[in-house]
mmCIF file as gemmi writes it, N, C-alpha and C atoms, coordinates in Angstrom:
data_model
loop_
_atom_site.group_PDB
_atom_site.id
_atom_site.type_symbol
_atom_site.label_atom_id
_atom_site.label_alt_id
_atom_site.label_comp_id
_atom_site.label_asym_id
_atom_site.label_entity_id
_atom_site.label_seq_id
_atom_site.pdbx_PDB_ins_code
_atom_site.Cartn_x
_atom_site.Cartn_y
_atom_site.Cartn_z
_atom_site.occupancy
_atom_site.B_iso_or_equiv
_atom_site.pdbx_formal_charge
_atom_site.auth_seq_id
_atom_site.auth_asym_id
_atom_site.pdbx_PDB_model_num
ATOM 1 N N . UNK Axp A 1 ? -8.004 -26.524 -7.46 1 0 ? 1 A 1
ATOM 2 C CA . UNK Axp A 1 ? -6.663 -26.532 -8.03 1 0 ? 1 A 1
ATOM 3 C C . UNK Axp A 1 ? -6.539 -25.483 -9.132 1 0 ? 1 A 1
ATOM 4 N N . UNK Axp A 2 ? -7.669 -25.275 -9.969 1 0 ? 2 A 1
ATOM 5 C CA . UNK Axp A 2 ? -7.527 -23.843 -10.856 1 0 ? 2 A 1
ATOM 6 C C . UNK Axp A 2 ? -7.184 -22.674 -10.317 1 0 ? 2 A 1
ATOM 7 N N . UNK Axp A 3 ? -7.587 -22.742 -9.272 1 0 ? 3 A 1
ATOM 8 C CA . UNK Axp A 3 ? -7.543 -21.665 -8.752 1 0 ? 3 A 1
ATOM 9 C C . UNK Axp A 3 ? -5.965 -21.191 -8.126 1 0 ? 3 A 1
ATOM 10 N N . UNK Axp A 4 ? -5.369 -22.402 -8.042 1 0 ? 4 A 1
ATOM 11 C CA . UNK Axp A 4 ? -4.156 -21.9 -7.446 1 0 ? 4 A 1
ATOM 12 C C . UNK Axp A 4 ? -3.371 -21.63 -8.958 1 0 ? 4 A 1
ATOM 13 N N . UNK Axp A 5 ? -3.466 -22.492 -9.889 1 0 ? 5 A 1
ATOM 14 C CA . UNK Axp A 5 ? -2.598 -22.169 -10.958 1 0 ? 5 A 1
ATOM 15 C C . UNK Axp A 5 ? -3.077 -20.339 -11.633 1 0 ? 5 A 1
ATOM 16 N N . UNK Axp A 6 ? -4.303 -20.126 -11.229 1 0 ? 6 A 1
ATOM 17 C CA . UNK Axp A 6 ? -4.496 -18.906 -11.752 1 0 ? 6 A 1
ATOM 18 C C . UNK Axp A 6 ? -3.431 -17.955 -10.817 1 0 ? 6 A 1
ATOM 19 N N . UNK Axp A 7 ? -3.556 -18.368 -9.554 1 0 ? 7 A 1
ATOM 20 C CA . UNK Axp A 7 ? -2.741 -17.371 -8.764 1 0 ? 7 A 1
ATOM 21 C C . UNK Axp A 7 ? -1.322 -17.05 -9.028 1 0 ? 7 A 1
ATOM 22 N N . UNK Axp A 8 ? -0.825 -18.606 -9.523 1 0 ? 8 A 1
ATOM 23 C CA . UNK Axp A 8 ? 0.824 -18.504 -9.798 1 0 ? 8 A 1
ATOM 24 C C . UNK Axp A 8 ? 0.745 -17.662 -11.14 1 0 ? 8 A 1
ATOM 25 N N . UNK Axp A 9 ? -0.221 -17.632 -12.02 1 0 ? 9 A 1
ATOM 26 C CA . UNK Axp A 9 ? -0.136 -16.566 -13.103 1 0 ? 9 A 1
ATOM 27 C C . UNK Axp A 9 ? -0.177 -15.004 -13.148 1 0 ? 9 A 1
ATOM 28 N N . UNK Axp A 10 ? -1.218 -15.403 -11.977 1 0 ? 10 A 1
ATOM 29 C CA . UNK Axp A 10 ? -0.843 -13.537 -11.586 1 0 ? 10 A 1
ATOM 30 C C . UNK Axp A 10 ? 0.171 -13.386 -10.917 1 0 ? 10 A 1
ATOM 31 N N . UNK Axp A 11 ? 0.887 -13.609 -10.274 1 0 ? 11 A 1
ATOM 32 C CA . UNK Axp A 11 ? 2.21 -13.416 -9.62 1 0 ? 11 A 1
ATOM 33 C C . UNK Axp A 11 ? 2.782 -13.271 -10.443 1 0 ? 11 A 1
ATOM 34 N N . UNK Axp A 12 ? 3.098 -14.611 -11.258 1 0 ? 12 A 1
ATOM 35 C CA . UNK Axp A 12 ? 3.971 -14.583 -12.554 1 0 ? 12 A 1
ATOM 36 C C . UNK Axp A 12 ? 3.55 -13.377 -13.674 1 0 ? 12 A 1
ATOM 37 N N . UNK Axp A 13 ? 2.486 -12.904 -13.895 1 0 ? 13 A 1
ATOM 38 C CA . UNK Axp A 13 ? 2.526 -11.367 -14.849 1 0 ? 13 A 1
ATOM 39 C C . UNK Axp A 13 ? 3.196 -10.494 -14.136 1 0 ? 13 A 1
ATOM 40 N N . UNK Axp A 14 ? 2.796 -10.118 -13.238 1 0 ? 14 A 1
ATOM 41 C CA . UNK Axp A 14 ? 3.477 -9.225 -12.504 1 0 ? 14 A 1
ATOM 42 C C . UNK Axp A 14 ? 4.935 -9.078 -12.244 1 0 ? 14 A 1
ATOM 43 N N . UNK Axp A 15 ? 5.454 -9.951 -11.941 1 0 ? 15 A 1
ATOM 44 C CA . UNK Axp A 15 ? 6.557 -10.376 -11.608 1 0 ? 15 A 1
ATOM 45 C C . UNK Axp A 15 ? 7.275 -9.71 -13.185 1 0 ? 15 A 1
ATOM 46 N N . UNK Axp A 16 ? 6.647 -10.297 -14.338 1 0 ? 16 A 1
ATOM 47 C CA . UNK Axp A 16 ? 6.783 -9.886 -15.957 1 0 ? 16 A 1
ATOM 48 C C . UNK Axp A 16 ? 7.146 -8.998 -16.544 1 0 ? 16 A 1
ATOM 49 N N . UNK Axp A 17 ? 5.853 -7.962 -15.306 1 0 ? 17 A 1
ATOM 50 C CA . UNK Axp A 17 ? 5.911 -6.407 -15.731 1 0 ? 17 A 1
ATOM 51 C C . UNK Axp A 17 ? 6.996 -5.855 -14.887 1 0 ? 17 A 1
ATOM 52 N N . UNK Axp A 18 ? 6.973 -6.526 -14.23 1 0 ? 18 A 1
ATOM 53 C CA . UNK Axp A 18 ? 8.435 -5.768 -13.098 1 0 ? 18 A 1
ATOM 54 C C . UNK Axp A 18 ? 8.259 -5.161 -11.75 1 0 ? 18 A 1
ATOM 55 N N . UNK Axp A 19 ? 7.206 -5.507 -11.257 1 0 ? 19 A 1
ATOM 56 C CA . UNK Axp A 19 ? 6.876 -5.924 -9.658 1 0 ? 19 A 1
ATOM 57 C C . UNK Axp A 19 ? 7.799 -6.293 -8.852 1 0 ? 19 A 1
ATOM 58 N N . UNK Axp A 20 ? 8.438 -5.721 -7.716 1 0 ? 20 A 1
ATOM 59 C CA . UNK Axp A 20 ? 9.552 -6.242 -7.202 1 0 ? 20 A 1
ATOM 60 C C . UNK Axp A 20 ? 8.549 -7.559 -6.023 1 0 ? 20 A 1
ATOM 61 N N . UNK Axp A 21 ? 9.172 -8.29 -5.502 1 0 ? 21 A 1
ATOM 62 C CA . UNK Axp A 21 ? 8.997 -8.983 -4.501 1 0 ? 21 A 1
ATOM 63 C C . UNK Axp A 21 ? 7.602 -8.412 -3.706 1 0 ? 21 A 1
ATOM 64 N N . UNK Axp A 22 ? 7.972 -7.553 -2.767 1 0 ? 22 A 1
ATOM 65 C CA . UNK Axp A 22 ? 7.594 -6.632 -1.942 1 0 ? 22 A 1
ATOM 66 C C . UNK Axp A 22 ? 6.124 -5.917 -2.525 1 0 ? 22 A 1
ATOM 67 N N . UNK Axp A 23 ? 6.385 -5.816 -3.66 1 0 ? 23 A 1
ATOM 68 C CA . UNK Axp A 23 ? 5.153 -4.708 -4.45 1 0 ? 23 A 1
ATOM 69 C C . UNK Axp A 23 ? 4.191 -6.15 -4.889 1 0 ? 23 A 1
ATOM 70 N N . UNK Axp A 24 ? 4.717 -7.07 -5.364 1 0 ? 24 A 1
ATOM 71 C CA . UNK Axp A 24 ? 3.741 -7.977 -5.036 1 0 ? 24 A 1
ATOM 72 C C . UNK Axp A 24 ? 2.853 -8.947 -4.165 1 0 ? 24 A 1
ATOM 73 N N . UNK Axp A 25 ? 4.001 -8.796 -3.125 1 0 ? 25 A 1
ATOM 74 C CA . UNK Axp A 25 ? 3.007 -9.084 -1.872 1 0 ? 25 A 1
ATOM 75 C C . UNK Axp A 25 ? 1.953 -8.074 -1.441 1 0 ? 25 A 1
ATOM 76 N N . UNK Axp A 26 ? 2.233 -6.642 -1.191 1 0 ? 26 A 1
ATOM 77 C CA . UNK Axp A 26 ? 1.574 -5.994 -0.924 1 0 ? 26 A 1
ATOM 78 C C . UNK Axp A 26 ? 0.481 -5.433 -1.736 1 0 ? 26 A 1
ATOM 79 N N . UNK Axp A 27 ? 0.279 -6.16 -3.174 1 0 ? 27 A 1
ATOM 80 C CA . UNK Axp A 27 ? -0.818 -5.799 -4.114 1 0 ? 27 A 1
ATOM 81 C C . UNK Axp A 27 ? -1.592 -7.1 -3.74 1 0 ? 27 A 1
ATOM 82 N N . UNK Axp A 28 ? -1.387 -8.594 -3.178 1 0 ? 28 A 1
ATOM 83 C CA . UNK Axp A 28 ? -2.097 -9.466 -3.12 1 0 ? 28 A 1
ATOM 84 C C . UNK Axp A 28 ? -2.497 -9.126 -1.633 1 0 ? 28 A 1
ATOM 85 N N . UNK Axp A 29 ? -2 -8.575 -0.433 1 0 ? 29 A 1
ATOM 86 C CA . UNK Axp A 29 ? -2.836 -8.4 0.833 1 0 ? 29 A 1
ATOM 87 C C . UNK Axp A 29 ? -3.601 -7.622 0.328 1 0 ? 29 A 1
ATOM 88 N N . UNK Axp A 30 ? -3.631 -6.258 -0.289 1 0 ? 30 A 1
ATOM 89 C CA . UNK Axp A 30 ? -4.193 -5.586 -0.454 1 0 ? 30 A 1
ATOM 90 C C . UNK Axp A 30 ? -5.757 -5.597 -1.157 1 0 ? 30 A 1
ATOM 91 N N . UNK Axp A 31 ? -5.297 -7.13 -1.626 1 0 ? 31 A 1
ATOM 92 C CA . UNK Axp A 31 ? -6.27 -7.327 -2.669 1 0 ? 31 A 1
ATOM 93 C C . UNK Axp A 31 ? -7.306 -8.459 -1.526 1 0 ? 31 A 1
ATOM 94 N N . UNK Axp A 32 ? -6.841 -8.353 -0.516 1 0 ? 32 A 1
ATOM 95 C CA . UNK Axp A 32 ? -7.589 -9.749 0.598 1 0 ? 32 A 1
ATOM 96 C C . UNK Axp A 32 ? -7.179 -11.133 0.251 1 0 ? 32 A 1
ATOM 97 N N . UNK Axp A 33 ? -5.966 -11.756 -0.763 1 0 ? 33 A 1
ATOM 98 C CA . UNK Axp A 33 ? -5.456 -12.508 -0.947 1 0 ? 33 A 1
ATOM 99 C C . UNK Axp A 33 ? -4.671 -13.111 -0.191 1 0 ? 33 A 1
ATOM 100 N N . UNK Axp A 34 ? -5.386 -14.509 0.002 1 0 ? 34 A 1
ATOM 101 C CA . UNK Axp A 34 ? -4.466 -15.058 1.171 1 0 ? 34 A 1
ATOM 102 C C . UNK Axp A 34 ? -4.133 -16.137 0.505 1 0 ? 34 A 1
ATOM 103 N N . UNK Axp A 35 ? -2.802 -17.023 1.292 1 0 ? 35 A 1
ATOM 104 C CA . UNK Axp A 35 ? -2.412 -18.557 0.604 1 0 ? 35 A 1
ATOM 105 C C . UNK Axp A 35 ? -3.223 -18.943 0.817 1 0 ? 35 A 1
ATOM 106 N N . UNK Axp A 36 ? -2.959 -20.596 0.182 1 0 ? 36 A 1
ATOM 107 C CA . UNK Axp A 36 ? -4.212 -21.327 -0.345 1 0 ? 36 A 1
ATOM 108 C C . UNK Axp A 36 ? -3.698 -22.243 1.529 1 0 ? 36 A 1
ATOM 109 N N . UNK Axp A 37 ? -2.764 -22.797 1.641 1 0 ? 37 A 1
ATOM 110 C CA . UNK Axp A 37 ? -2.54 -23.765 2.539 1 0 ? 37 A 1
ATOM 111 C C . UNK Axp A 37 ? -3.059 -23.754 4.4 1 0 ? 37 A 1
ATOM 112 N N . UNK Axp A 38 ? -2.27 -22.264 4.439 1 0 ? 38 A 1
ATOM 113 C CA . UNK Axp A 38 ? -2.62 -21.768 5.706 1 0 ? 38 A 1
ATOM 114 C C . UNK Axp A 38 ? -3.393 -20.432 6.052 1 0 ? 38 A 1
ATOM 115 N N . UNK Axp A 39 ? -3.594 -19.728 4.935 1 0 ? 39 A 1
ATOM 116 C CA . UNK Axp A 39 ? -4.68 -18.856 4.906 1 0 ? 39 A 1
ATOM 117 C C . UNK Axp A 39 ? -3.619 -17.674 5.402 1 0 ? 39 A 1
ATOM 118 N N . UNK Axp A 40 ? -2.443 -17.312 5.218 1 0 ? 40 A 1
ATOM 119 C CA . UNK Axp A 40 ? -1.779 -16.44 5.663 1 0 ? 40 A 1
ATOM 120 C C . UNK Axp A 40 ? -1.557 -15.155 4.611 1 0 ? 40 A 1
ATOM 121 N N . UNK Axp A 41 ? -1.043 -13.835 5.212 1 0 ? 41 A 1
ATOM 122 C CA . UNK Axp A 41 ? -0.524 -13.059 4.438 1 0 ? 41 A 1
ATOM 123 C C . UNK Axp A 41 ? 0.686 -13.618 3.26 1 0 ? 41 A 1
ATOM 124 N N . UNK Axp A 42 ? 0.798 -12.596 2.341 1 0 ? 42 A 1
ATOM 125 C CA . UNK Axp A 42 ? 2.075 -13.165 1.477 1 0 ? 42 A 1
ATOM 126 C C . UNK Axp A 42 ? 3.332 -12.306 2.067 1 0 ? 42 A 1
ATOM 127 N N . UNK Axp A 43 ? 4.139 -12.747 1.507 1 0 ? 43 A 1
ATOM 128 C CA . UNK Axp A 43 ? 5.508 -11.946 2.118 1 0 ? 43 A 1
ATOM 129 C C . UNK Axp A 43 ? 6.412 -12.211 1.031 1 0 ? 43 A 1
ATOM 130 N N . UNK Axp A 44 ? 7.519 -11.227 0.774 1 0 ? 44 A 1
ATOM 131 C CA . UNK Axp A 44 ? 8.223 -10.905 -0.436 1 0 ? 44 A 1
ATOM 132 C C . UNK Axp A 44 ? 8.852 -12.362 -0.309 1 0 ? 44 A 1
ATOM 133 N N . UNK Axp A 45 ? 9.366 -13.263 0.607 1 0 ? 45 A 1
ATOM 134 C CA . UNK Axp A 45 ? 10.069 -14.573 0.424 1 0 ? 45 A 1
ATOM 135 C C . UNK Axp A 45 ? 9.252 -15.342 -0.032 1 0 ? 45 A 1
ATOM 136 N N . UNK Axp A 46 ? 7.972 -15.523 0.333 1 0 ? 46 A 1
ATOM 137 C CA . UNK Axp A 46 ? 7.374 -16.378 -0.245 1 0 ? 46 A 1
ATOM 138 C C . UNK Axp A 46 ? 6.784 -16.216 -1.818 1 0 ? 46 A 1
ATOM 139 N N . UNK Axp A 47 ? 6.751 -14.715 -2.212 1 0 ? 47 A 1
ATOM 140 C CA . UNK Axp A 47 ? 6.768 -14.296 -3.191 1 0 ? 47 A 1
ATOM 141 C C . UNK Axp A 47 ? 7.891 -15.026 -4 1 0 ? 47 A 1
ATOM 142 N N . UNK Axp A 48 ? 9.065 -14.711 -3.378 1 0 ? 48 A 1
ATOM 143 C CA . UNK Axp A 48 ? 10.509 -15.678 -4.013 1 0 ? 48 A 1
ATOM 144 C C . UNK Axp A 48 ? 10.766 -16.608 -4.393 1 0 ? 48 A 1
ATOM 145 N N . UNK Axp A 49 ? 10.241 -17.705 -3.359 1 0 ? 49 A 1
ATOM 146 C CA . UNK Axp A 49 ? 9.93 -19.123 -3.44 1 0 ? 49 A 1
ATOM 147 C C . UNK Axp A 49 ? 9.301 -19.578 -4.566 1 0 ? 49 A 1
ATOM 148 N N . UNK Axp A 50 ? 7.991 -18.966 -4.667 1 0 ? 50 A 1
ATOM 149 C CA . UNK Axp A 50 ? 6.845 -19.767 -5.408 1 0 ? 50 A 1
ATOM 150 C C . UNK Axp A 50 ? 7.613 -18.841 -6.462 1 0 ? 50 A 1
ATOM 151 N N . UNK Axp A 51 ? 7.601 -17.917 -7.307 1 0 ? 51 A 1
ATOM 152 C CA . UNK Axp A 51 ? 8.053 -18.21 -8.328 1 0 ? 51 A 1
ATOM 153 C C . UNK Axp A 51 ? 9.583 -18.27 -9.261 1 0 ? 51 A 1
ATOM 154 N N . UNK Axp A 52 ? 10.231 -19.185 -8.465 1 0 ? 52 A 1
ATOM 155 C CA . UNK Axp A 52 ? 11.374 -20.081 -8.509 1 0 ? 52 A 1
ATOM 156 C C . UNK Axp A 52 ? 11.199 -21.25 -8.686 1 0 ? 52 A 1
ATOM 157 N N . UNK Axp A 53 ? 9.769 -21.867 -7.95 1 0 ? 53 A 1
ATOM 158 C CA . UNK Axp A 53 ? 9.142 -23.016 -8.281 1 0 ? 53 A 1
ATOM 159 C C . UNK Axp A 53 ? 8.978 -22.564 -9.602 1 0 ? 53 A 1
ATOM 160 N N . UNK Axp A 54 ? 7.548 -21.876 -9.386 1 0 ? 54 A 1
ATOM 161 C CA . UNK Axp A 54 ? 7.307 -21.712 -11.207 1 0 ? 54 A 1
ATOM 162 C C . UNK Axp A 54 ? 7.757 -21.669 -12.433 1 0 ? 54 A 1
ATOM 163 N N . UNK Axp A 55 ? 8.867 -20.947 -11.919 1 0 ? 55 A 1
ATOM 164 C CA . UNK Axp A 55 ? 10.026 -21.169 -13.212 1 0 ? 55 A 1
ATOM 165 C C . UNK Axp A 55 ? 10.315 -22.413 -13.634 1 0 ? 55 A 1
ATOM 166 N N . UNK Axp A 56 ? 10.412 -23.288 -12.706 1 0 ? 56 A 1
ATOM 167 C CA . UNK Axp A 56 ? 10.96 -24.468 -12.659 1 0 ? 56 A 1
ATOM 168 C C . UNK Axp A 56 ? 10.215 -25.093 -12.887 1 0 ? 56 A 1
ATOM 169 N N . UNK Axp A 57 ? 8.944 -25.638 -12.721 1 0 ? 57 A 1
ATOM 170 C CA . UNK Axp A 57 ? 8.149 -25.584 -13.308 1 0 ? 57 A 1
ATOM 171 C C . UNK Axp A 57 ? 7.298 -25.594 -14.991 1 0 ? 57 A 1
ATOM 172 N N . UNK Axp A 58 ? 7.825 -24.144 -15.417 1 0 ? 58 A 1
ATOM 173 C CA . UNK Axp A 58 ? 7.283 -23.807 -16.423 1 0 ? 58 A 1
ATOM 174 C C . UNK Axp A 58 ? 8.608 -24.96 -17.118 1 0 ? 58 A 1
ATOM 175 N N . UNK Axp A 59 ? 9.704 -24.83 -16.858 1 0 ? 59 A 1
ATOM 176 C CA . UNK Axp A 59 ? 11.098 -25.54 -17.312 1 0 ? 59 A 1
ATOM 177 C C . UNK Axp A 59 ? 10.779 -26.788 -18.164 1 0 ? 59 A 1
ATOM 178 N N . UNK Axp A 60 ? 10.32 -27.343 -16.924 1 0 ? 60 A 1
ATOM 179 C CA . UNK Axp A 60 ? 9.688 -28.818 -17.038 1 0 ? 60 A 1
ATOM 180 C C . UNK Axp A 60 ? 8.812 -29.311 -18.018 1 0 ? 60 A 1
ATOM 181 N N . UNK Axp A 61 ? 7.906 -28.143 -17.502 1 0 ? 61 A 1
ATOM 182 C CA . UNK Axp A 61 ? 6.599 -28.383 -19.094 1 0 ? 61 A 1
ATOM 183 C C . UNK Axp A 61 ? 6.873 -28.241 -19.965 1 0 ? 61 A 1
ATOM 184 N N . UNK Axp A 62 ? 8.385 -27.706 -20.058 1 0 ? 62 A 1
ATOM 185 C CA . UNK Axp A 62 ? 8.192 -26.74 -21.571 1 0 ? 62 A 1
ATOM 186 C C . UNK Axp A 62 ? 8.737 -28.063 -22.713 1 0 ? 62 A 1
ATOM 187 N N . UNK Axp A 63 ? 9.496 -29.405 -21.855 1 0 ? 63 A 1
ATOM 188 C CA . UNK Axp A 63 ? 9.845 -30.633 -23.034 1 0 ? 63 A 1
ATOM 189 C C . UNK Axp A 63 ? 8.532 -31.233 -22.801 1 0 ? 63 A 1
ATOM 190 N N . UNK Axp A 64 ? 8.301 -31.149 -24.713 1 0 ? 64 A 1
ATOM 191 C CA . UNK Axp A 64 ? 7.045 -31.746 -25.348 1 0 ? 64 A 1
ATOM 192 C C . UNK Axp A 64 ? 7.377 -33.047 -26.119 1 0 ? 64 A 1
ATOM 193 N N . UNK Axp A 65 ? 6.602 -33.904 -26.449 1 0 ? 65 A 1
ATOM 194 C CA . UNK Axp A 65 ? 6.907 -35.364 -27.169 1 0 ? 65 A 1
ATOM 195 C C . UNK Axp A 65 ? 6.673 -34.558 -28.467 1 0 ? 65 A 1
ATOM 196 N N . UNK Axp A 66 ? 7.688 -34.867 -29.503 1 0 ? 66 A 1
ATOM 197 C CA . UNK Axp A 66 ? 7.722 -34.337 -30.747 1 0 ? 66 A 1
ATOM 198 C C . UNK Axp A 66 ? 6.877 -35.934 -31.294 1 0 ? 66 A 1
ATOM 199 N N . UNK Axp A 67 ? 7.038 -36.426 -31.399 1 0 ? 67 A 1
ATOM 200 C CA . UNK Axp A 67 ? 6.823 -37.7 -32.529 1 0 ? 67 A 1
ATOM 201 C C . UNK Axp A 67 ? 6.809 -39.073 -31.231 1 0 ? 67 A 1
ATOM 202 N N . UNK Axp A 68 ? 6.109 -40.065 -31.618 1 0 ? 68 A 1
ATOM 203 C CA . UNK Axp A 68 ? 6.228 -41.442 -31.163 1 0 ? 68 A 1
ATOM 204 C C . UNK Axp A 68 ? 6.023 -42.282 -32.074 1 0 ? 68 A 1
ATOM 205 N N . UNK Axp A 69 ? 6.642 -43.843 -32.242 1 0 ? 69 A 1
ATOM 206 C CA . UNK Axp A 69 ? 6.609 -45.012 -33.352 1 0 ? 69 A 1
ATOM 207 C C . UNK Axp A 69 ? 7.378 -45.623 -32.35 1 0 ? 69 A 1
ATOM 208 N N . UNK Axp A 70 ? 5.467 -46.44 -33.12 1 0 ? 70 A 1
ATOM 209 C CA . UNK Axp A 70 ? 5.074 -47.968 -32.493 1 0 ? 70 A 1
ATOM 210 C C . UNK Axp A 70 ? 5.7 -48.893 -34.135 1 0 ? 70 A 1
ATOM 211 N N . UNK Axp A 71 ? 6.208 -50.222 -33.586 1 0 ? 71 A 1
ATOM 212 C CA . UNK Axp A 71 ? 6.742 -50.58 -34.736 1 0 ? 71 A 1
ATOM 213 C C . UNK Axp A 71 ? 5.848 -52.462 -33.887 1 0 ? 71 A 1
ATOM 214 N N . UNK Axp A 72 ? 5.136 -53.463 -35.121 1 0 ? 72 A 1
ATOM 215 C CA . UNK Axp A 72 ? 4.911 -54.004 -34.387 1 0 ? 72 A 1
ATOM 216 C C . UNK Axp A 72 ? 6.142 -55.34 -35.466 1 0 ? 72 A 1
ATOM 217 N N . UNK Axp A 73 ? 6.525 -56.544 -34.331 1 0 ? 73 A 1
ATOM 218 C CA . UNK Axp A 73 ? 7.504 -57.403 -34.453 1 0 ? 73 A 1
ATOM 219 C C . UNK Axp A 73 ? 6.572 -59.07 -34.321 1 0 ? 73 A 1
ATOM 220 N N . UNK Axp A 74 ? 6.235 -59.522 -35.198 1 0 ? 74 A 1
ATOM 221 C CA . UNK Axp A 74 ? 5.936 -60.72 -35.93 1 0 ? 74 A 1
ATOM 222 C C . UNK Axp A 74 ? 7.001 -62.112 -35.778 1 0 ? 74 A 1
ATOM 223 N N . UNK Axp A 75 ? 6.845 -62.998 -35.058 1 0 ? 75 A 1
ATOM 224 C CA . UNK Axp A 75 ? 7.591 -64.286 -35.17 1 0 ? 75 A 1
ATOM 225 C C . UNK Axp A 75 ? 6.661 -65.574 -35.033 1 0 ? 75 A 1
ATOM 226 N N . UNK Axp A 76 ? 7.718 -66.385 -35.412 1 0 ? 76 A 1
ATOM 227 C CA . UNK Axp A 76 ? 6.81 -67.721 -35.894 1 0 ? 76 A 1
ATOM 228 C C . UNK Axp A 76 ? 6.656 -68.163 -33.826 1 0 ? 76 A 1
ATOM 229 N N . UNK Axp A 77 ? 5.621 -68.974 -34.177 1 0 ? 77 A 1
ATOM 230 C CA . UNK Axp A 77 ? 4.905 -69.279 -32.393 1 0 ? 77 A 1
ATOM 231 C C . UNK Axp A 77 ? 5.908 -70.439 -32.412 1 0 ? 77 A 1
């Protein structure tokens, strides 16, 4: 599973620096990078996909618990 989150990071730099779709698929075949699921080439849609997830994603993670209070409540038995 590290291994895939490392992958969505390199996509995601790239993507950063300004990699179109296309230029990043063809830097991960190039690189002998295949998906994790079916072992296939990448392709600029799926390039699309996954990081649209990621975004969405990152979205998600990004609400953190600021503070929690526990209060405890005492009555006669």
């Amino acid at each position: 599973r590290n291994e895939r989150v490392k992958r969505l990071e390199l996509i995601y730099s790239l993507h950063k620096i300004g990699l179109s779709n296309k230029e990043i698929s063809e830097y991960l075949n190039n690189k002998n990078l295949k998906t994790f699921r079916n072992h296939n080439i990448y392709t600029p849609k799926l390039i699309c996909v996954t990081l649209k997830k990621y975004k969405i994603r990152l979205l998600r993670n990004k609400d953190t618990i600021i503070q929690i209070k526990e209060s405890l409540y005492v009555r006669p038995y």
